[in-house]
Residue, then its C-alpha position, 0 to 999 in steps of 0.5 A: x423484535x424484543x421477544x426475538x433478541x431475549x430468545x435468540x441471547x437465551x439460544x446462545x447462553x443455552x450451547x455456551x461450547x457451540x457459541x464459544x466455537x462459533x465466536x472463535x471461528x468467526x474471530x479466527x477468520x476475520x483475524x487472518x483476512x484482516x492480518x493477510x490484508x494488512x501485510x499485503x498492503x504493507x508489502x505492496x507499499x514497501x515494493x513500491x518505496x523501493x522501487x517508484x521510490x528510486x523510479x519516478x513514476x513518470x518521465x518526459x525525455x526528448x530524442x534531441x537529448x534536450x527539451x527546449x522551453x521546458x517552462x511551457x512543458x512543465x504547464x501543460x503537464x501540469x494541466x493534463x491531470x488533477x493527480x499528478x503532484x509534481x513536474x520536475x524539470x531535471x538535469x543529468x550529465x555523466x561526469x568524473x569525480x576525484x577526491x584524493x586523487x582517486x577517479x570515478x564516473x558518476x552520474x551528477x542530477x541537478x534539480x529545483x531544490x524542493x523538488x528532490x523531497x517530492x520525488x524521492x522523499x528524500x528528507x526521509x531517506x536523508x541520514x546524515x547532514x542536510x538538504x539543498x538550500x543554495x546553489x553549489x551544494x551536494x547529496x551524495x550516496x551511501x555507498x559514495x560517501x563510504x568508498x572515498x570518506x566523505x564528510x559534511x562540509x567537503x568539496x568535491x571536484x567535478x570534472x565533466x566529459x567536455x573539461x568543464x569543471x565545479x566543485x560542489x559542496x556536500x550537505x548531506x548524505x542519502x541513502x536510496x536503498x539501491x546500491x547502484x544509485x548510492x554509489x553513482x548518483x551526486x544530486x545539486x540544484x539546476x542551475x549548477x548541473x546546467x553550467x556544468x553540462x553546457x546546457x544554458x537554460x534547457x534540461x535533459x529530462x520532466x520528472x513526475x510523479x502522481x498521487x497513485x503509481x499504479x495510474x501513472x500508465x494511464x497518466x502517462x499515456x494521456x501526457x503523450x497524447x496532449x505534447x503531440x511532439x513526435x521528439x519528447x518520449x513519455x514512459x512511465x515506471x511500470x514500462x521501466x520495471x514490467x518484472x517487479x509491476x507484475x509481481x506487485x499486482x499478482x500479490x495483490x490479487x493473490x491476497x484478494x484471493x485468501x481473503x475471499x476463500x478463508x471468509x467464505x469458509x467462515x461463512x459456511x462454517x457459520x451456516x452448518x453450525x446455524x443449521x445443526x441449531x435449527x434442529x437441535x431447536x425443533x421443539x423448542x421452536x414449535x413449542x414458541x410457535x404453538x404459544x403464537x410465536x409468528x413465523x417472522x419472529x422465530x426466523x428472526x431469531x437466528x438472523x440475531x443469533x448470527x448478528x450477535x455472533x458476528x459482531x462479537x466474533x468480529x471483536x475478537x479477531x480485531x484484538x487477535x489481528x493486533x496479537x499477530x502484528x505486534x508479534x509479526x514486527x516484533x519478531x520477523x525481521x531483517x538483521x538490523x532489527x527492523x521489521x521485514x514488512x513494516x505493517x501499519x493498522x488501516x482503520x479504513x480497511x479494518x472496518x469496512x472488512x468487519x462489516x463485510x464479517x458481520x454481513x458475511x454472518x447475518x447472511x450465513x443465517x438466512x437458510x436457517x432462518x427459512x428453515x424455521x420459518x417453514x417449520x410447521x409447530x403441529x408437525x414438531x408436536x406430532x413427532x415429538 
């Protein structure tokens, strides 16, 4: 093996422009299947931040528009599914505000309080002020807050569709990255929705959200199957928004598709110029072979010459694919200055497709390999 690695590294020194043309294929593929597999990720994380992000993944409603006993509900959700992460017991009640004598309809959410961040991951898009921590407070939207100017501390009377009225005090100002919600939604605790909606202790609707978003179909469908109440309906955030779910899973599988077709372009690339070597090398194989060189050993050594230009070639493209994202969020972005695809590096994802490099070379080298395994060293002599 030693011999093999000694001949193979003196291969590769002797066609330094052919080994510095495969390295930089090899880099150059490996950076742009890395690059497209990283950006479709921080895409596909960034629809769906946007999306499930003001969507739960999951949500129980009853046709009675009210669930009873919604503790016993929450359990046995709980118990359905090592995934799901929370059951939310949530109330919603359509109803008016009127800061300076202004009127407008809103929609007013009330929840456990340490279950709003969990939903909706609501202390990172909470801006300005802070979180529910006793009854009677508020957040309000972006849009909300801007179109009446509200500030930190004010009250904010609510009047409900049956007379009843509240006044809730503003903690903090949010902002979902939809218009629409920050403009509708007023979110406080539980207790403080349910007396101003006449609900006494029931709840209007279960929130859930799961580990994967793209399993809370199959979550959901189990969920249904386990109530076995014909008045509760399950429905889950892909049924919800079918547009932007497809969308999301047809990126995804076109980047699978790229990725697949540049690395196997690299491959056969790999492959030709490994062959071209092999003939350019004829006598110097016989030669080898004509001194007691063994038939495994000569073939070997294109299997290292290829691991050799793989690892490297992988190298390269690592640094070239950490090029492209400093430069992908430095430069494409949105008016604000924030990048348009927040990128981030997946360490997983980067090895596991530079071994899949490395194999892809080693493997390009095979008929090579066999090529000079068959060479016959009397037959190279005899032709010269």
């Amino acid at each position: 093996m030693l011999t093999s690695l000694k001949i193979a590294v003196r291969f590769l020194k002797s066609s330094k422009i052919q080994t510095f043309i495969i390295v930089i294929g090899i880099a150059i593929a490996i950076s742009v299947q890395i690059f497209i597999g990283l950006l479709s990720q921080g895409l596909e994380k960034s629809l769906l931040s946007k999306v499930v992000g003001s969507f739960v993944h999951i949500t129980v409603t009853s046709s009675k528009e009210s669930i009873d006993s919604w503790k016993n509900v929450k359990e046995k959700i709980k118990a359905v599914d090592t995934n799901i992460t929370t059951v939310a017991p949530v109330v919603d009640h359509y109803t008016v505000i009127s800061p300076d004598n202004n009127k407008q309809n809103v929609q007013v959410r009330g929840f456990i309080p340490e279950d709003i961040n969990t939903l909706y991951d609501m202390k990172a898009k909470l801006y300005e002020g802070n979180m529910i921590n006793k009854p009677g407070q508020a957040l309000v939207g972006k849009e909300l807050k801007n179109k009446f100017n509200i500030n930190i501390g004010d009250k904010i009377d609510i009047i409900s569709s049956q007379g009843r009225k509240t006044q809730l005090t503003v903690s903090g100002f949010y902002d979902l990255g939809a218009v629409k919600l920050n403009s509708a939604w007023i979110m406080t605790d539980l207790k403080t929705a349910q007396d101003l909606s006449g609900l006494g202790e029931k709840v209007t609707s279960m929130e859930i959200s799961v580990k994967d978003a793209y399993n809370a179909d199959y979550i959901g469908s189990n969920i249904k199957k386990m109530l076995k109440d014909k008045d509760l309906k399950v429905e889950n955030w892909k049924e919800q928004n079918k547009f932007v779910a497809s969308a999301i899973v047809g990126q995804k599988i076109c980047s699978i598709i790229i990725q697949f077709f540049v690395l196997l372009a690299a491959v056969l690339s790999i492959m030709s110029i490994l062959n071209i070597s092999v003939v350019q090398k004829y006598k110097q194989i016989g030669i080898l072979k004509a001194m007691g060189i063994k038939d495994g050993s000569a073939a070997f050594i294109f299997l290292l010459e290829a691991l050799i230009l793989g690892a490297i070639g992988t190298a390269v493209g690592i640094l070239f694919t950490l090029i492209y994202i400093k430069g992908f969020n430095k430069y494409i972005v949105t008016s604000d200055g924030k990048p348009i695809v927040n990128i981030i590096i997946n360490n997983r994802f980067i090895i596991m497709s530079s071994l899949i490099s490395i194999s892809s070379s080693i493997l390009a080298a095979i008929f090579p390999a066999l090529k000079s395994f068959r060479l016959s060293a009397m037959e190279v002599i005899k032709n010269g």
